[in-house]
N, C-alpha and C positions, 0 to 999 in steps of 0.2 A: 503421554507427553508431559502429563504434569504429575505424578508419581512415580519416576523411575528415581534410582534402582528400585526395585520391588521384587521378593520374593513368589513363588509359584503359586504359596499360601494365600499370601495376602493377597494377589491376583484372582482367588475362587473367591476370596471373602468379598471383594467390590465387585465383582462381575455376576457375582452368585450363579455361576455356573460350578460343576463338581470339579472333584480335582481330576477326571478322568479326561474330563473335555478338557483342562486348561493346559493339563500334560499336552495333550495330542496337536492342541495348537502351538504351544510353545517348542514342539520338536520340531513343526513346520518351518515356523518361524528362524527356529536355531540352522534347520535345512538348506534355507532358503538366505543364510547369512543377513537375515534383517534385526535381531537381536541375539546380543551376547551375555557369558553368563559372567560373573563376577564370583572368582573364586570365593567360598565359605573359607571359615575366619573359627580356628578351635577358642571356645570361651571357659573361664577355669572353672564355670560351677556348674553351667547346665549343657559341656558338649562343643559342636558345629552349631554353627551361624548355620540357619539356611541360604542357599545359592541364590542372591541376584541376578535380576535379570534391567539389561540397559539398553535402548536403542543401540544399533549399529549406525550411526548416525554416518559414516565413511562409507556405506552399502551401495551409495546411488549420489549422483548430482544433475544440479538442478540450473536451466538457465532463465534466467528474467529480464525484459527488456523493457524499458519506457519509451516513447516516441514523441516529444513535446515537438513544440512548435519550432525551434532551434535547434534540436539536440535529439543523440539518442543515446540513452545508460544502460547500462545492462550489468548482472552478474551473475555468477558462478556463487552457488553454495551446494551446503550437502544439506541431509535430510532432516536437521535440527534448526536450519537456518544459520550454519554460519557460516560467511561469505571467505571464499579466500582466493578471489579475484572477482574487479569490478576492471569498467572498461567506458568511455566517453566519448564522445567525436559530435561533429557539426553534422545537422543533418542537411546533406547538401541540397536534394530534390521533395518537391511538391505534389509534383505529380506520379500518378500515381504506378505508372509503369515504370519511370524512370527512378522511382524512391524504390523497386523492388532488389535488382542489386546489392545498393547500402545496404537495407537490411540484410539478405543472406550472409553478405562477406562481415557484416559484424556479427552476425551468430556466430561463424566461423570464427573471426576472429576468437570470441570468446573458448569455443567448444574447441580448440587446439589447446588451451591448460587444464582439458581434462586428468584428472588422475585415474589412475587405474581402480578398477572396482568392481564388485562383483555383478553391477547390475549397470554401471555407467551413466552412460545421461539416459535419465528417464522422461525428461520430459521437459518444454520449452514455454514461458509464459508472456505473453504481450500486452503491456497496457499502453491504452491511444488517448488521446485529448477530444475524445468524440462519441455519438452513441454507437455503440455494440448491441447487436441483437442478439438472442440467443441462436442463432444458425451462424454465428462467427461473423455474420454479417458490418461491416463499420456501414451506417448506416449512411452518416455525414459525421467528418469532421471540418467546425469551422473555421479554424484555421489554417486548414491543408485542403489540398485538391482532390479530396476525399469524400466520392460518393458511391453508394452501394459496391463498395469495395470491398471483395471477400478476400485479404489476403493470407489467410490462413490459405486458401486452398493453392495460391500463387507456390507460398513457401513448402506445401506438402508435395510438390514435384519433385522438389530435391531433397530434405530433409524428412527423415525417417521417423524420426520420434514425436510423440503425440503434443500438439502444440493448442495452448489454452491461448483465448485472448476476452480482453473483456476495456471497459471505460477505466481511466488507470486513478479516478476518484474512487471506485469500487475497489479496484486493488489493494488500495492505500488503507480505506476505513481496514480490509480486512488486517493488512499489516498491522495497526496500531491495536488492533483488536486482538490478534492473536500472539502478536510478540509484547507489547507493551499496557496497554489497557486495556479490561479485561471487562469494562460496564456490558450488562445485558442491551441496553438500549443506547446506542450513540451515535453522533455524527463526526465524520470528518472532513473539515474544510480546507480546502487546499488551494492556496493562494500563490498562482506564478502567472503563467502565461494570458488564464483564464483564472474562473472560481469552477473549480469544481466540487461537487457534495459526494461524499460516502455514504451509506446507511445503515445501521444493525439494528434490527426487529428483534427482540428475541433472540438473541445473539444467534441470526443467520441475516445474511446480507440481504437488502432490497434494491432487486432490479427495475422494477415496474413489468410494465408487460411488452413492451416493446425495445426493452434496457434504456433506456431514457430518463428512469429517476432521478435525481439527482441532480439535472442540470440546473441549480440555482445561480448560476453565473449571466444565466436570461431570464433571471426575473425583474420584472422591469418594477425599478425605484425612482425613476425621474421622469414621468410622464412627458413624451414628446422630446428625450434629451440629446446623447450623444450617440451617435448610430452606431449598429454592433453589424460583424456580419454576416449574424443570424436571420438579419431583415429587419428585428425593430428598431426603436428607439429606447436608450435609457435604461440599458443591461445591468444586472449590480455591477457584471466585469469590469464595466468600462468606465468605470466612478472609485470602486476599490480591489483589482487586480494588480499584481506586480506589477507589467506588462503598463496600464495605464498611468497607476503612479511614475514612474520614470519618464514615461513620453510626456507625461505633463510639465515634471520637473525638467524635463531636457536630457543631455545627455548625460546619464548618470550610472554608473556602471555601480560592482559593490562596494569596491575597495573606497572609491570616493563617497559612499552613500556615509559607511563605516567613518571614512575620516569629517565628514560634514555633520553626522552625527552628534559625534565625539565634541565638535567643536559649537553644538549650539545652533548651526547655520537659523538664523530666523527663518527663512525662505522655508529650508529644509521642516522645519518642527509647523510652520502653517502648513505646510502641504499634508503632513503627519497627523497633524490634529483635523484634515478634511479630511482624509481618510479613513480615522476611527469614527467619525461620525457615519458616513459611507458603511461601513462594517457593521456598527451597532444597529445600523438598520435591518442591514440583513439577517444577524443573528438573532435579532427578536423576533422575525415574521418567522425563522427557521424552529425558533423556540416557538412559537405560539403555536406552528402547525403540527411539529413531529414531539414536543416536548418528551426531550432524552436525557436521559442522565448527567449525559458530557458532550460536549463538544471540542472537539482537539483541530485546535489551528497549526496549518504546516505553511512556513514561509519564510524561506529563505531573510528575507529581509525585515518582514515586521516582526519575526522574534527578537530583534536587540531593541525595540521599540521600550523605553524604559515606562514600565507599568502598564502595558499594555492592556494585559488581562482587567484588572481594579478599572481603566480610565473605559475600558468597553462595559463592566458592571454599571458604572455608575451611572452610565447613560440607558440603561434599560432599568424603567423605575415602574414596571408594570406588576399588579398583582396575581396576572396569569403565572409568569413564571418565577417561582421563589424557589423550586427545589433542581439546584444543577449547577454543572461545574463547568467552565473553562478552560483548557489545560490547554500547552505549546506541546509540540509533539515531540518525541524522543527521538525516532526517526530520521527525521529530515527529508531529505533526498530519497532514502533508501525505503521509506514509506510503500510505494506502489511495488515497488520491483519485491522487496520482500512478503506481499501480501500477492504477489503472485507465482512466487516458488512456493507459500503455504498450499496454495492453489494445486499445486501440481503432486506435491506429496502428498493432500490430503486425496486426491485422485490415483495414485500411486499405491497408497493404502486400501483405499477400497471405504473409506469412514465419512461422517457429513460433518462430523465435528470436533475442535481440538484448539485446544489453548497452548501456551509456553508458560509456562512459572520462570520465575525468574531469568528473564533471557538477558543478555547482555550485549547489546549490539558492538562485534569487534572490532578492529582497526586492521584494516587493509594495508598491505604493505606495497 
């Protein structure tokens, strides 16, 4: 993934396998239309170029789908991650028989702009706003009527292809990990309906043991505060999530958040400046316990926040953490969904690990 095009040579040389072995797979591979060769190129002093060798990145496509508390996205890409059909709608049901439906006819939906190819859809990915076990189980989601919900097994009645589902904060870290930032150890924070955490150990994900890491959107920061409905009191969520900033402020959609912004609103920059305090709480206790390299915040709304990153430094003045970074994500939206098509082609492949060099997130048409 992060050295193509590449010769057969140089293929023995980092693999340190012989060229006899690298032949035999690379003919599998050529067999099996998963890489192609890039004709050789006559050079005027020493001959042929030897023959590259490039992902067939058109070989297979991939669906991804998110399921928030409002909504559900999903796309379509091939096997290098690039999308070229995304797809959105309200999510209309809660419960959990009747939200099955929706989902299938939006699979459908999507998997009708299949393109033709040699190996088609290989595989389907779901990220949910809740814990995932590793038996596909949704253990609880708190914002949906979502308990010990295995909908994977709902959707394997009628859809054939093998379907990953995981907490779509774990999606996300893998997206920014594998498409855009590449730190060994990081977090990603994702700030909409809830807070949800990603996490990279050693650049491999951490689930916990029950997939439950991560939920730092119920760590409780205000002793005895605002009730969540996880059961306690005084959730980080519900002091600095999308979700509660706007209920606080009223009715605030984005366009007006955008134009109140713009315009200074005082009301708007108090409510802004309770909120980074809110945030810098939690990213210190997140720094203190996991101290990671990076931390990448995804949110729709607190990226236009001017200075946000410096105004959250400056409030964390502790000498535990001096060494790490901040970053807004590149991502966006496309965050979970495309760290779960990597999901599916790294399962596709057969391999535990894999980065993108230089990926370029495109533009949908």
């Amino acid at each position: 993934m992060t050295n193509q095009p590449i010769s057969r040579i140089d293929l023995a040389k980092k693999t340190k396998l012989n060229k006899s072995t690298v032949t035999r797979i690379v003919n599998d591979l050529l067999a099996k239309d998963l890489v192609k060769e890039m004709g050789s190129v006559m050079k005027e002093t020493s001959g042929r170029r030897p023959i590259k060798l490039v992902m067939n990145q058109k070989a297979g496509y991939v669906i991804s789908i998110e399921i928030d508390r409002h909504k559900i996205f999903g796309i379509m890409s091939d096997l290098l991650g690039e999308i070229i059909y995304e797809h959105e709608e309200d999510l209309l049901y809660k419960n959990q028989e009747l939200v099955i439906p929706q989902i299938k006819d939006f699979i459908y939906e999507i998997k009708a702009q299949l393109p033709k190819s040699s190996h088609g859809l290989i595989g389907i990915a779901i990220g949910v706003h809740g814990m995932v076990t590793e038996n596909n189980l949704i253990r609880y989601a708190p914002y949906l009527e979502w308990v010990n919900f295995n909908l994977v097994d709902y959707l394997q009645e009628q859809i054939e292809e093998p379907i990953y589902i995981n907490n779509e904060a774990n999606y996300s870290v893998l997206g920014e990990h594998i498409f855009s930032y590449h730190y060994d150890n990081m977090i990603s924070l994702n700030i909409k309906t809830g807070i949800g955490m990603g996490i990279i150990i050693d650049k491999h994900l951490y689930n916990g043991k029950y997939g439950s890491a991560g939920e730092i959107g119920h760590m409780i920061i205000v002793p005895n505060g605002i009730p969540c409905p996880c059961g306690n009191k005084g959730c980080f969520e519900q002091y600095a999530s999308e979700d509660s900033f706007i209920q606080k402020y009223g009715d605030l959609n984005y366009e007006s958040y955008l134009q109140k912004l713009a315009q200074n609103d005082p009301v708007l920059l108090n409510s802004i400046e309770e909120v980074i305090n809110y945030l810098s709480i939690g990213i210190n206790n997140i720094l203190t316990i996991f101290n990671p390299q990076a931390i990448i915040i995804n949110s729709k709304y607190y990226q236009h926040i001017p200075n946000l990153i410096v105004r959250i430094k400056e409030k964390l003045s502790s000498i535990m953490n001096v060494d790490y970074t901040i970053k807004l994500s590149k991502l966006g939206k496309r965050a979970c969904v495309l760290g779960g098509a990597a999901t599916v082609v790294k399962n596709f492949y057969g391999i535990n690990y894999f980065i993108f060099n230089n990926y370029h997130l495109n533009s949908v048409k």
